[in-house]
PAZAPA-4460 file (N, C-alpha, C; in steps of 0.05 Angstrom, whole numbers, plus 32768, in hexadecimal, padded with zeros to 4 digits):
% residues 128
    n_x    n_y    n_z   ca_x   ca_y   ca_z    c_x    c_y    c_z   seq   type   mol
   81B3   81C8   7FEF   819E   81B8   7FE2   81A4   819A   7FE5     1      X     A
   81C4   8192   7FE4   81C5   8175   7FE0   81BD   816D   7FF8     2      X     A
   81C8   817D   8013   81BF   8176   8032   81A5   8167   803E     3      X     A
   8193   8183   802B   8176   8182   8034   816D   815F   8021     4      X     A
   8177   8157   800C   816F   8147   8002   817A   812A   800C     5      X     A
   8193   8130   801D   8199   8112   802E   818A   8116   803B     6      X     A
   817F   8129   8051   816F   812A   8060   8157   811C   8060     7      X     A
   8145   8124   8047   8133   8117   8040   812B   80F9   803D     8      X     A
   8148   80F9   8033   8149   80D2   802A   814F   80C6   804F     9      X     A
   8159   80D4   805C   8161   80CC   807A   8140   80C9   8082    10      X     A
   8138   80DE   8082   8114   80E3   808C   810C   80C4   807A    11      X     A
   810F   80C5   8068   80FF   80AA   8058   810D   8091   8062    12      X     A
   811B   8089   8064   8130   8077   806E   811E   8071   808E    13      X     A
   8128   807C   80A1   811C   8083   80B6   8103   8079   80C3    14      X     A
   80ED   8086   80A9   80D0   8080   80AB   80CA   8062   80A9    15      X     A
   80DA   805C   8091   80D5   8037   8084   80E4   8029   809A    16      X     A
   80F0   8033   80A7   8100   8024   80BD   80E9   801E   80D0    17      X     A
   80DB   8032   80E0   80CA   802F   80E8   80A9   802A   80EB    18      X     A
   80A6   8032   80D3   8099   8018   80C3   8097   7FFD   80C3    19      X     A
   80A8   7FF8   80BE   80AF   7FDC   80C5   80B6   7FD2   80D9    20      X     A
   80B7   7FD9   80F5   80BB   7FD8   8107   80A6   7FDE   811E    21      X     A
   8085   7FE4   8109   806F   7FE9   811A   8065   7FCF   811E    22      X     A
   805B   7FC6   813B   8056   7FDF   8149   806C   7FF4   8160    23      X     A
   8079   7FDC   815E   808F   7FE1   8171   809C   7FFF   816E    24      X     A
   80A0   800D   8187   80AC   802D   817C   80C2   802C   8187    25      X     A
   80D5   8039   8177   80ED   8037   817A   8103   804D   8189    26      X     A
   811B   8054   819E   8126   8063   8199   8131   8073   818E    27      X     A
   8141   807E   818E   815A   808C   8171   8169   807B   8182    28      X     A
   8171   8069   819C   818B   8052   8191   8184   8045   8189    29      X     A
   8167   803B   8182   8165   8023   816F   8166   8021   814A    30      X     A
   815D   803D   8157   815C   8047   812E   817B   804B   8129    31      X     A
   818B   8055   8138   81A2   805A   8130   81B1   8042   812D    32      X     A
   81AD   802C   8144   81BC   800D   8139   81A7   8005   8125    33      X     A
   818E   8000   8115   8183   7FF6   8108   8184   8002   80EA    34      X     A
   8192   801F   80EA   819E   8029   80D0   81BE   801F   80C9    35      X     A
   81CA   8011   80E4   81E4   800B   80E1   81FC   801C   80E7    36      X     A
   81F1   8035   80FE   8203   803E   810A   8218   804D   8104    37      X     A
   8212   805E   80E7   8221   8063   80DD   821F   8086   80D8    38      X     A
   8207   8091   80E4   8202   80AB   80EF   8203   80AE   8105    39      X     A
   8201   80C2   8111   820A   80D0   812B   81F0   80D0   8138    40      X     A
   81F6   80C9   8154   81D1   80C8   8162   81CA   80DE   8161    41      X     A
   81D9   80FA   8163   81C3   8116   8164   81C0   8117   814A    42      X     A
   81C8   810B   8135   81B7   810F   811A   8193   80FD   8123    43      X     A
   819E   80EC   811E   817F   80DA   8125   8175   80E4   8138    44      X     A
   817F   80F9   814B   816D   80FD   8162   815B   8119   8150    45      X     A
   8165   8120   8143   8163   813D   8132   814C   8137   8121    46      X     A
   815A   8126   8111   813F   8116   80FC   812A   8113   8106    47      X     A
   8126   8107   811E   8112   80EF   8129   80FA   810E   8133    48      X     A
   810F   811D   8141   80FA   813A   8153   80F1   8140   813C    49      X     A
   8100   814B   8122   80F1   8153   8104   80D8   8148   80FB    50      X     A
   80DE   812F   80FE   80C2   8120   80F2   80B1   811D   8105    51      X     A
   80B5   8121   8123   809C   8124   8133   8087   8141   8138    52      X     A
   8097   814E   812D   8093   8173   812D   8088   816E   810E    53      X     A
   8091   8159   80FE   807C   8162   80E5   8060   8148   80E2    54      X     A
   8060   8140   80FA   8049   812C   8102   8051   8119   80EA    55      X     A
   8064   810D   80F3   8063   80F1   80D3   806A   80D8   80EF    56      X     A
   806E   80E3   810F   807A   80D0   8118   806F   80DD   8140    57      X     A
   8063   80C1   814A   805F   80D0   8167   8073   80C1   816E    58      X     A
   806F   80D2   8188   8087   80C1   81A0   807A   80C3   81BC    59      X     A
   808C   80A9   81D1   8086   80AB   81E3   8098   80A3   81F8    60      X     A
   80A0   80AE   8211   80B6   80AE   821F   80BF   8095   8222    61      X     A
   80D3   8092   8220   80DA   8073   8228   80FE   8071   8238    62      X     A
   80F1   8074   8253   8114   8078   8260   8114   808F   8263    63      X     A
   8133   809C   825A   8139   80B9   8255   8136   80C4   8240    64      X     A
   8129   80B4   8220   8128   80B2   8200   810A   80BB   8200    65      X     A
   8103   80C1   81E6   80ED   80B8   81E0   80E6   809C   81C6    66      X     A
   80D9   8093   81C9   80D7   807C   81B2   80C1   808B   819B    67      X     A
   80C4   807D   8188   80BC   808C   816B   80B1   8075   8160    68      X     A
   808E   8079   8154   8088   8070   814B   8078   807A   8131    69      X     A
   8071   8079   8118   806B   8082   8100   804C   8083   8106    70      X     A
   8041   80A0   80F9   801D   809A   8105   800E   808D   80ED    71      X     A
   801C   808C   80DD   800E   8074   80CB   8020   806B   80B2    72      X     A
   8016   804E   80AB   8020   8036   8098   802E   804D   8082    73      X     A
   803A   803D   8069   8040   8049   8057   8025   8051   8047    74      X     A
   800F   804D   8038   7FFE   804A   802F   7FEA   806C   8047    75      X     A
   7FF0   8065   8065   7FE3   807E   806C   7FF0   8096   805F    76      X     A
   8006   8099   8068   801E   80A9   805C   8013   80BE   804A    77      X     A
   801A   80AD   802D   800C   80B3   8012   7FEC   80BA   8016    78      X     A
   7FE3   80AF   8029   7FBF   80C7   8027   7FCA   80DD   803B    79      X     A
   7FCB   80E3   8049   7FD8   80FA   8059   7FDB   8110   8043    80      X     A
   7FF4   8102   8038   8000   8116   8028   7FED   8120   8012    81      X     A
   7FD5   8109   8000   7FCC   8111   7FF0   7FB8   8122   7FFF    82      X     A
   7FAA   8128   8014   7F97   8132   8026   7FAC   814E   802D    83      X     A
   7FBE   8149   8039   7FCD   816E   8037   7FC8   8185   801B    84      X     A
   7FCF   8172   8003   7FD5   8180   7FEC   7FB6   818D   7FE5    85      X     A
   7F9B   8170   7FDD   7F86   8177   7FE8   7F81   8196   7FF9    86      X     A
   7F83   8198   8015   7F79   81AB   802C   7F91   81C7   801D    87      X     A
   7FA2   81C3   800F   7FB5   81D9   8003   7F9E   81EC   7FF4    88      X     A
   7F8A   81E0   7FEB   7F7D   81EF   7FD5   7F63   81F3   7FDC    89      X     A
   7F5D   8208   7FD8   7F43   8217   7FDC   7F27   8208   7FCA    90      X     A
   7F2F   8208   7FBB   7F15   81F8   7FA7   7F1C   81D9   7FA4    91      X     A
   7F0B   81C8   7FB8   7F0E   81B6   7FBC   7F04   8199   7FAC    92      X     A
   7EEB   81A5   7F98   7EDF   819A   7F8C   7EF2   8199   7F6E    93      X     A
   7F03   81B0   7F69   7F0D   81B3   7F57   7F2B   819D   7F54    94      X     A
   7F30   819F   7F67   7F46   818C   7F6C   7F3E   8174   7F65    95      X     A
   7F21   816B   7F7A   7F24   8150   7F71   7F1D   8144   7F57    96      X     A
   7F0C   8160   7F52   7EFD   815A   7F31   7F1F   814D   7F20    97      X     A
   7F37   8161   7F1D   7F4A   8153   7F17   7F5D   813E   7F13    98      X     A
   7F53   8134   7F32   7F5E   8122   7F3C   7F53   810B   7F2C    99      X     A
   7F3F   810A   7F35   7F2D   80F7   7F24   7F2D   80FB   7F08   100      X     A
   7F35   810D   7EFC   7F38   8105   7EDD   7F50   80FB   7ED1   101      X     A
   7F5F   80F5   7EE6   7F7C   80F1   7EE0   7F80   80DA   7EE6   102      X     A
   7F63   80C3   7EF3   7F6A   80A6   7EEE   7F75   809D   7EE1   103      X     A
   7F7A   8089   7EEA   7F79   8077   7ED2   7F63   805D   7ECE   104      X     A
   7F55   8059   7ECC   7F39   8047   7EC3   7F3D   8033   7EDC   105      X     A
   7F54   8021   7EE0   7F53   800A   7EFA   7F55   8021   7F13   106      X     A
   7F63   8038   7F18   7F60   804B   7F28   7F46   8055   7F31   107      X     A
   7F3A   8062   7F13   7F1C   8068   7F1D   7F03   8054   7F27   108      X     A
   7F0B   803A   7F19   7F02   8022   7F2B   7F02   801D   7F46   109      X     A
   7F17   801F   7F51   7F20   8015   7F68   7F0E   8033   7F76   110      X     A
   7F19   804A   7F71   7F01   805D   7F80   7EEE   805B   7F7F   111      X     A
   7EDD   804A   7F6E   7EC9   8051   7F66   7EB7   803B   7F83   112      X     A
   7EC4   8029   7F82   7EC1   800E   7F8C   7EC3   8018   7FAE   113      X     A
   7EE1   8025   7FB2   7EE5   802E   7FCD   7ECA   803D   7FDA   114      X     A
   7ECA   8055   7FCB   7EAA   8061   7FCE   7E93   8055   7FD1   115      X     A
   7E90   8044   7FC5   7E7A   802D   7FC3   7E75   801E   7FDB   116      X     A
   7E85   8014   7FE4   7E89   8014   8003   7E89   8021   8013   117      X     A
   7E9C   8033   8015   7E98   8042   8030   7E83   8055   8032   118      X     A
   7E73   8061   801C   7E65   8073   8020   7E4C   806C   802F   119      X     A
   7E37   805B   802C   7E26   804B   8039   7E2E   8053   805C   120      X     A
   7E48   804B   8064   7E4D   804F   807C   7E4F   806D   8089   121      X     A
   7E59   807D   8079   7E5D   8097   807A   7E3A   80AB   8083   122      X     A
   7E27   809E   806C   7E12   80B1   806D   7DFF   80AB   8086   123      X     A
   7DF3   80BD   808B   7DDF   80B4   80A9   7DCD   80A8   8099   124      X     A
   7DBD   8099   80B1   7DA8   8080   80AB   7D91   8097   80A5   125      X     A
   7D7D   8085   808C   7D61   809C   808D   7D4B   809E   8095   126      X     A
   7D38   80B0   809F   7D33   80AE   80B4   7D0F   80B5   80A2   127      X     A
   7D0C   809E   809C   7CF0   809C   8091   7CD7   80A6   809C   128      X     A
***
């Protein structure tokens, strides 16, 4: 259990590394000197394949390597994830009915406002 949970914080570590380092994509030698060299490259090489097999990270050949870049900001991240948990559940209206009652008032604002916007763009034009 403790393994899987360095692991994790490695995967998180990792990500903000490259994060911060978009757009530019990186090796595992660069991630490995930019963590401070203090893991073993087939760890980071290990990590890096993990997080591309769980789509948090593409890559593309570079040399004999591949370079690694994150497919989205921190902020995408967190909708991803809230959109998996979302597609987890069969009753979808039910979810969000929840979701939405579990604002908090500047929260339901800000959706309310987000929607407000984007929906206009979303619906087809009408066709009088």
């Amino acid at each position: 259990m403790n393994e899987r949970r360095q692991m994790g914080a490695l995967e998180a570590e990792i990500l903000e590394l490259l994060q911060s380092a978009a757009p530019e994509a990186l090796t595992p030698g660069h991630v490995l000197e930019r963590l401070g060299g203090t893991l073993a490259y087939s760890t980071v090489v290990t990590v890096l394949t993990r997080m591309h097999d769980k789509e948090l990270l593409s890559r593309v050949k570079q040399g004999r390597a591949f370079a690694y870049s994150p497919i989205a900001d921190r902020h995408g991240m967190t909708a991803r994830r809230m959109r998996a948990a979302l597609d987890a559940d069969p009753d979808r209206r039910a979810v969000l009915a929840r979701f939405v009652d579990d604002l908090s008032l500047g929260d339901e604002e800000i959706l309310r406002g987000l929607l407000r916007d984007t929906l206009p763009a979303r619906l087809p034009a009408r066709q009088d």
